[in-house]
Phi, psi and omega in degrees: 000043193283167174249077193315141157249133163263081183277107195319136141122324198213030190287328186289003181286134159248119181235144210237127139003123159031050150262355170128340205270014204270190195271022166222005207290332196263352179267078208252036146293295190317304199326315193291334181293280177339298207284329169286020201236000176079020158253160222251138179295127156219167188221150174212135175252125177273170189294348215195157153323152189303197156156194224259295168356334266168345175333306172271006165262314189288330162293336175280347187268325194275312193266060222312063154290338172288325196290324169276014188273334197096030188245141162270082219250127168257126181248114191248111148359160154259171173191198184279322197283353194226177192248112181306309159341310212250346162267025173260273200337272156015313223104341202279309185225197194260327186211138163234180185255116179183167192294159182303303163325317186276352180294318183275004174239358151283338196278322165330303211237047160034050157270105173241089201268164198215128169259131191257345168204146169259099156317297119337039168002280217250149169255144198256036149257142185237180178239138159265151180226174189258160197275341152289002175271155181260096187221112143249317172233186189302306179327325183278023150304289205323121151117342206256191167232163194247103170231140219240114153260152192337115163087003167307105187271006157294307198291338164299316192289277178346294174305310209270314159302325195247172184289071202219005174317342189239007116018122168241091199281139175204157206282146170283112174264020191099327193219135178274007172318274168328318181284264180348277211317312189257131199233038149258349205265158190247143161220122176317163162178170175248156188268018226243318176209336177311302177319305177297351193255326204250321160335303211286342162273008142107354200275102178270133186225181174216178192215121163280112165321077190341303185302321172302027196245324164106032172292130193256050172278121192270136184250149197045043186303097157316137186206154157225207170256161199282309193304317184276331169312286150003269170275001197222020179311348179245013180255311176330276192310302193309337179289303182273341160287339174284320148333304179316304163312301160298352182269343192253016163276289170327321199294299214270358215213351186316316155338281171327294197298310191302356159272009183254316147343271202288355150329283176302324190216080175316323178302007178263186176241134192282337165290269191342322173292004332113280154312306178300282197325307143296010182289283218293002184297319208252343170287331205245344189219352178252206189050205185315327176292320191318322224224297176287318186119130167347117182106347203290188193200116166298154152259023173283320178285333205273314190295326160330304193278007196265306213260311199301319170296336159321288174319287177295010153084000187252351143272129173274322181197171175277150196245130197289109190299313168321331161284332182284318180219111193277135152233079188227017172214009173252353176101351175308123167243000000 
């Protein structure tokens, strides 16, 4: 049930796992430094290509905070090809990125990860619209065509509460062509980059927040396995507290980081980066970080969102949540 991020500009970029291409990988002095200096090697893979999203792990990598922490920390891109799950789960790599949902619905199939900070309070997926259409809520979906991709579980959430039978779904490839042509027609997208992509293309769009829907889903969820949790408790805090750190570097210095970014990932665009990076401010620091601080995390949320999957039929029975997630490395009191 992953959540493609589709991004106009590099959807044909593949990019492989533990090829060497990562943000430390080429630099094997440091590396050879690093290791005499007694800090322990790790790797954590995000969801998706580098970009402003991700802002605060590549600023703790950059303004080395993983490094005083004692980590020797490689950050390897995520893409449609790869499964973060399953090289956490695996071994390959130690901490990954991913929805709140998938997590509880890997653990059904007895994978067992444990999310350790929600990076994202509000998840920054929407359904668009051309902004001239008369869409206030989900309901005014209904009659329209949807495009989606397959097994997307906000939209299973979406279909099973709201008035949307007569819904003409047809799969989200990455390009928002079709969606320009039909300017009655709906497309997932995050709101994090679509808009500022479909502006410069002459396209005014508008939106439904995915969370206004009350699907209760934490986004870019840090996660690792109950076993490294187990056995690493004290590389486990140094990771999300260094996270942490960078992220609340990021909130004030995001500029400075997006050229450490676009490095890593040339195919962007520096104005879009720019726009996610104030998009995303208010997804990454308000609601419960607002009061806690980055990462927090409920079980009043995670058991919603828990129950909700339930309701859709996609969780078989119920789940102690408490297992799924830990906030015992943020720092909370």
């Amino acid at each position: 049930m992953k959540s493609i991020r589709f991004i106009i500009g590099y959807i044909t970029l593949v990019l492989l796992f533990l090829s060497g291409c990562g943000t430390n990988a080429s630099n094997n002095e440091a590396a050879t430094a690093d290791a005499k200096k007694g800090l322990k090697k790790i790797t954590q893979v995000t969801n998706w290509y580098a970009q402003p999203d991700f802002g605060g792990q590549y600023a703790a990598l950059e303004k080395g905070y993983y490094k005083e922490a004692g980590l020797d920390m490689t950050i390897e891109p995520g893409g449609p090809q790869i499964s973060e799950i399953q090289l956490v789960s695996s071994g390959q790599a130690q901490f990954g990125m991913a929805g709140g949902d998938e997590i509880l619905l890997a653990r059904q199939e007895g994978i067992p990860i444990v999310a350790i900070a929600a990076l994202y309070q509000t998840d920054p997926q929407v359904l668009l619209f051309h902004k001239d259409e008369p869409i206030k809520d989900f309901n005014d979906l209904n009659g329209r065509t949807v495009y989606v991709a397959p097994g997307v579980t906000y939209w299973e959430y979406i279909k099973h509460n709201y008035d949307v039978d007569k819904v003409k779904e047809m799969a989200f490839s990455g390009q928002f062509t079709p969606f320009i042509k039909d300017k009655s027609s709906v497309s997932q997208a995050f709101m994090t980059t679509a808009p500022y992509v479909l502006k410069k293309q002459g396209v005014d769009v508008d939106y439904l927040l995915v969370k206004d829907s009350d699907y209760e889903n934490y986004a870019d969820v840090l996660f690792t396995t109950e076993d490294y949790i187990k056995e690493n408790p004290d590389i486990v805090k140094a990771y999300v507290e260094a996270s942490v750190k960078g992220w609340d570097y990021y909130k004030t210095n995001y500029e400075e980081i997006n050229k450490v970014i676009l490095k890593e990932n040339p195919d962007l665009d520096p104005g879009a980066m720019k726009y996610s990076s104030e998009v995303l401010m208010d997804l990454v620091f308000e609601d419960d970080a607002a009061k806690h601080g980055v990462g927090y995390m409920t079980e009043e949320r995670w058991s919603t969102l828990s129950q909700q999957l339930q309701d859709i039929g996609l969780l078989k029975k119920k789940m102690d949540v408490n297992e799924a997630f830990t906030t015992k490395f943020l720092g909370d009191d």
